[in-house]
C-alpha positions in Angstrom: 16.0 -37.0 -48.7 16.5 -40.4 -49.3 13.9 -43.3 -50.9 12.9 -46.8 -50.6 14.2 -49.5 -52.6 11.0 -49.8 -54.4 10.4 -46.4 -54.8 13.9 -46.4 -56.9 13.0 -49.1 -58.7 9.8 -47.4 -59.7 11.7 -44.7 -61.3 14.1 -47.1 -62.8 11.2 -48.6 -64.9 9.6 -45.2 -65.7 13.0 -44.8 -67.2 13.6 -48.7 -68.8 15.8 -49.8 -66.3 15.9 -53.4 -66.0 15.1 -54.4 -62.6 13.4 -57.8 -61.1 9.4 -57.2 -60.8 8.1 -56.4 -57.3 6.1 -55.4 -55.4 5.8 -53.0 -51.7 3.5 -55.0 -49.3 2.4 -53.4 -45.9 0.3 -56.8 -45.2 1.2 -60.5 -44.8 -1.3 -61.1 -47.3 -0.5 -58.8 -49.8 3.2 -60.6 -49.5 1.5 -63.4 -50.6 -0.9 -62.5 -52.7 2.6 -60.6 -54.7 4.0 -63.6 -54.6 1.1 -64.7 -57.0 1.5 -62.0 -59.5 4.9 -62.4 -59.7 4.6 -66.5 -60.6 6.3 -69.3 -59.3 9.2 -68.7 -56.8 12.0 -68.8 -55.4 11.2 -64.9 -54.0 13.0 -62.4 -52.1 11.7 -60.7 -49.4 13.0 -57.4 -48.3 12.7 -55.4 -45.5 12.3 -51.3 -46.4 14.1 -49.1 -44.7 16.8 -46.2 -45.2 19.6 -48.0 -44.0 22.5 -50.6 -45.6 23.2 -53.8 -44.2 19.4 -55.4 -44.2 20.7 -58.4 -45.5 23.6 -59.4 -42.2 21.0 -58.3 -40.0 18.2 -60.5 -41.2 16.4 -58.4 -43.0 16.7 -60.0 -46.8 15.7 -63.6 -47.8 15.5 -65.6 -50.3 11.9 -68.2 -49.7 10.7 -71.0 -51.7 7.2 -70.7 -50.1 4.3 -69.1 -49.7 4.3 -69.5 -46.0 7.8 -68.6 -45.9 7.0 -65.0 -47.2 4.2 -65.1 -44.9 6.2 -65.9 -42.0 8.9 -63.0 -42.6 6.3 -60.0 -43.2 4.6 -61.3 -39.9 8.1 -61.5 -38.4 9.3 -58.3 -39.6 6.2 -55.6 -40.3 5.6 -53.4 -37.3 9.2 -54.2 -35.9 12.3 -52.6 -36.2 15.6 -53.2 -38.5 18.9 -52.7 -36.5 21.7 -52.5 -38.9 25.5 -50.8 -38.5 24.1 -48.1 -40.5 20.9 -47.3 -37.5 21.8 -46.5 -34.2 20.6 -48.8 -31.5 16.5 -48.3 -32.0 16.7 -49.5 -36.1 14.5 -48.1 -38.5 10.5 -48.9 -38.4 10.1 -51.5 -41.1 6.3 -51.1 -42.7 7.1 -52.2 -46.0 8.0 -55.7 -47.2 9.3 -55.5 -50.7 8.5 -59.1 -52.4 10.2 -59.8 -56.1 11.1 -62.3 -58.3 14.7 -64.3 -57.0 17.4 -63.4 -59.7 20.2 -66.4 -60.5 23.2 -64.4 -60.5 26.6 -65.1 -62.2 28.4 -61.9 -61.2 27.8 -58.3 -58.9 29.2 -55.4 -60.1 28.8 -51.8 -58.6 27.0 -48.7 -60.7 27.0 -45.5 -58.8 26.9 -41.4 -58.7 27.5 -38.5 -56.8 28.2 -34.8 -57.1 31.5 -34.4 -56.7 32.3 -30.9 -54.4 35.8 -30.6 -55.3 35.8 -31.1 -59.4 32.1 -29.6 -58.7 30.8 -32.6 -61.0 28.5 -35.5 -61.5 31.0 -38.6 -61.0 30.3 -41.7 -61.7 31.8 -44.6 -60.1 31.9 -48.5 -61.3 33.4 -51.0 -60.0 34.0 -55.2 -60.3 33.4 -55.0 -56.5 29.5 -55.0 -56.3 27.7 -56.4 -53.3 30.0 -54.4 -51.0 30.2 -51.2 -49.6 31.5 -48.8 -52.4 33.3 -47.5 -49.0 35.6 -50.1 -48.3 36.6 -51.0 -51.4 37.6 -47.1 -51.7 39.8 -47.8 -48.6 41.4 -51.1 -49.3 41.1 -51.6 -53.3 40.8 -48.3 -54.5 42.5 -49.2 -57.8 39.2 -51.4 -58.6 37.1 -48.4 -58.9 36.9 -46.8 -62.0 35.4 -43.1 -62.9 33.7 -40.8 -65.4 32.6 -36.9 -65.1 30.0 -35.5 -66.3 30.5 -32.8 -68.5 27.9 -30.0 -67.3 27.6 -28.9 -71.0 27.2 -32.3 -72.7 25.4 -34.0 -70.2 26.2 -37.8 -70.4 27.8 -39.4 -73.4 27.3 -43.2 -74.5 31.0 -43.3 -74.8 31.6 -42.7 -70.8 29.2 -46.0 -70.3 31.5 -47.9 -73.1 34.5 -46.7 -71.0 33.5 -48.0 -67.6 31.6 -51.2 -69.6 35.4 -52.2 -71.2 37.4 -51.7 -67.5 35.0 -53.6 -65.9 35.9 -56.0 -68.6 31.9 -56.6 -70.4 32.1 -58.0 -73.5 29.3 -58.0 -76.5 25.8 -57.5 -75.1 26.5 -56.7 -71.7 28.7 -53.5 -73.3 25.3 -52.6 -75.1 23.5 -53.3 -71.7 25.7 -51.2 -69.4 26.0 -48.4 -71.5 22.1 -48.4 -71.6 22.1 -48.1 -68.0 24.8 -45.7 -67.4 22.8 -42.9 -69.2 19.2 -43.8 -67.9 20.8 -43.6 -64.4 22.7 -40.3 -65.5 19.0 -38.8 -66.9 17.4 -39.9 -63.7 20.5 -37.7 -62.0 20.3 -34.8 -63.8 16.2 -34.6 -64.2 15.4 -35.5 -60.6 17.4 -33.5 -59.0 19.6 -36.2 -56.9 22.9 -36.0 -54.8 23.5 -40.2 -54.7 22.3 -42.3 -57.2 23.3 -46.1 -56.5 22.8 -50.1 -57.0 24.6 -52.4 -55.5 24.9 -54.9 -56.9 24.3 -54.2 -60.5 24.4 -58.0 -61.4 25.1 -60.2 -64.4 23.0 -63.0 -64.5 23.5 -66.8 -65.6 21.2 -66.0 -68.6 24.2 -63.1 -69.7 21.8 -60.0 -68.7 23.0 -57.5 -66.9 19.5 -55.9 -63.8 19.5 -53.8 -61.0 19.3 -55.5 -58.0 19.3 -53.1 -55.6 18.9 -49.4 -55.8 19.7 -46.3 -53.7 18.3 -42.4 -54.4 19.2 -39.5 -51.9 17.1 -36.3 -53.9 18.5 -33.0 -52.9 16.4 -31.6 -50.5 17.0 -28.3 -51.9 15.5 -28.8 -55.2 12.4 -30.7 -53.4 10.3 -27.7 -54.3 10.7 -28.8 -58.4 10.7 -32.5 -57.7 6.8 -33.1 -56.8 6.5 -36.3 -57.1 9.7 -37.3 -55.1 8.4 -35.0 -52.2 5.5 -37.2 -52.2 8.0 -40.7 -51.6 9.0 -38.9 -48.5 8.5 -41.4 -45.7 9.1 -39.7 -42.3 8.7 -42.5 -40.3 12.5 -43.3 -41.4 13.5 -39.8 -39.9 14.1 -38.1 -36.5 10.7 -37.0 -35.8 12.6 -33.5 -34.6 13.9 -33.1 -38.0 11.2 -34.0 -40.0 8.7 -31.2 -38.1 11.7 -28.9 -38.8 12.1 -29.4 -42.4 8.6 -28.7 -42.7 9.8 -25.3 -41.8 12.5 -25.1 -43.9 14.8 -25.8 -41.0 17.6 -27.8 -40.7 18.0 -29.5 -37.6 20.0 -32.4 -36.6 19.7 -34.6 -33.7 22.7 -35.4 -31.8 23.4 -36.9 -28.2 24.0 -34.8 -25.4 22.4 -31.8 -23.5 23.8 -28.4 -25.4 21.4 -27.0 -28.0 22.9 -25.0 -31.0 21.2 -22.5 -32.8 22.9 -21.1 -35.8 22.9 -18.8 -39.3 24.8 -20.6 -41.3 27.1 -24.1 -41.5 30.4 -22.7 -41.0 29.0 -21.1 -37.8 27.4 -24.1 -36.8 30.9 -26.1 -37.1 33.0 -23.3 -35.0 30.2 -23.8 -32.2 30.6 -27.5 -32.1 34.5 -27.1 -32.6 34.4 -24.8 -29.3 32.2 -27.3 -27.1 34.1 -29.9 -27.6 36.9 -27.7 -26.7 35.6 -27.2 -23.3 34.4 -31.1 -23.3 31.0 -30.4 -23.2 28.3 -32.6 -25.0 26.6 -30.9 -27.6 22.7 -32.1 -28.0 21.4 -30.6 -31.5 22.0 -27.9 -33.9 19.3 -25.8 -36.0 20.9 -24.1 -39.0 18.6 -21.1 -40.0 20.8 -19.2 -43.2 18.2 -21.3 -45.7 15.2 -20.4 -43.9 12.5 -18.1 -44.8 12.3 -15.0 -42.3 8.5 -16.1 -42.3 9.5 -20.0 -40.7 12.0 -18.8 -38.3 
């Protein structure tokens, strides 16, 4: 399950994160009216949806205005964000995210997953920030730089200090980063997540290092502990088939074609697809039932 932008960077406060103040709007004049909290501009506006590459398609500016900020949430709320992360029909945007503009001096990358093979948390850095952490695995893999989590010790200060001196921080920012590295690591390990990610994690012309962006994917199947991230769920972001079956506890996915799957168990599911494609047929969805509760199915 993943989360809004703002909704990570509520949790990144709860947990003294430094991130730019913001705030979710669902109205043109509640864009404004943020702007006014917030205090004189330049803003950012943000379209919120579960999907990278807002900014190439439009859906990320920086305003000097009021009526700028007006003009985008009218422009955008209601519509729908195409991005080479959505297929064709976008993601419903009905959130405008409004926060103060950041001067930036440098982007760097800040990011976690669970690694299956080394069965660990991993966290990655990287001098690279403001791209995708996936193509600078392909093409400049040597710029990304990596700590495990020991499952015993949790996080250790030192990790942050190691990925804090490759990235090559000095003084403060060392401090800073380290900081970071373990309030994002607690936010892992409490909340149950499976991606934990900004990009860019950015030095600014003042020598402070702030999360500019942030990604959470929870696990969906420690939802049932996480109360609070169950209630962040926004459905509208999801295949309205999968969302009614994960109210069932089934996992369904969507696919084009006009076979339907119904399995117990992954592995199954993946021989089934291997042998339709086999016999060039086009398979249309697949509902995995092994996690399923007899009662559900």
């Amino acid at each position: 399950m993943n989360l809004h932008e703002y909704q990570a960077k509520q949790l990144f406060a709860r947990y003294g994160l430094p991130a730019p103040v913001g705030y979710a709007c669902t109205t043109p004049r509640e864009a404004e009216e943020a702007a006014s909290k917030i205090g004189a501009g330049p803003w950012v506006v943000k379209c919120q949806v579960h999907a990278g590459g807002r900014g190439k398609a439009g859906g990320v500016k920086v305003v000097n205005s009021k009526e700028d900020i007006r003009a985008f949430a009218e422009n955008w709320l209601g519509k729908r964000l195409v991005t080479y992360q959505t297929d064709a029909n976008g993601q419903p945007v009905n959130q405008i995210l409004v926060e103060a503009a950041t001067d930036i001096a440098k982007e760097l990358y800040l990011g976690a997953v669970v690694d299956r093979s080394s069965r660990r948390v991993v966290f990655m850095a990287s001098t690279e920030g403001g791209v995708e952490i996936e193509k600078v695995a392909e093409e400049t893999p040597h710029l990304i730089h990596k700590v495990a989590l020991d499952p015993l010790t949790g996080p250790m200060p030192y990790q942050g200090r190691e990925l804090a001196f490759k990235l090559g921080l000095e003084g403060k920012l060392v401090q800073q980063f380290t900081k970071i590295f373990m309030g994002l690591a607690t936010i892992f390990l409490e909340r149950d997540l499976a991606l934990i990610e900004i990009n860019p994690l950015v030095i600014t012309k003042q020598g402070d290092l702030i999360c500019l962006d942030g990604k959470l994917g929870a696990d969906g199947n420690a939802l049932f502990r996480q109360p609070d991230l169950r209630e962040m769920r926004d459905q509208s972001q999801e295949d309205p088939r999968e969302a009614q079956a994960a109210q069932w506890e089934l996992n369904y996915v969507a696919l084009d074609g006009n076979i339907g799957c119904m399995v117990n168990g992954a592995v199954w599911r993946w021989v089934r697809w291997t042998s339709l494609n086999c016999t060039a047929a086009n398979r249309l969805t697949s509902l995995t039932l092994a996690a399923a509760q007899p009662k559900n199915v």
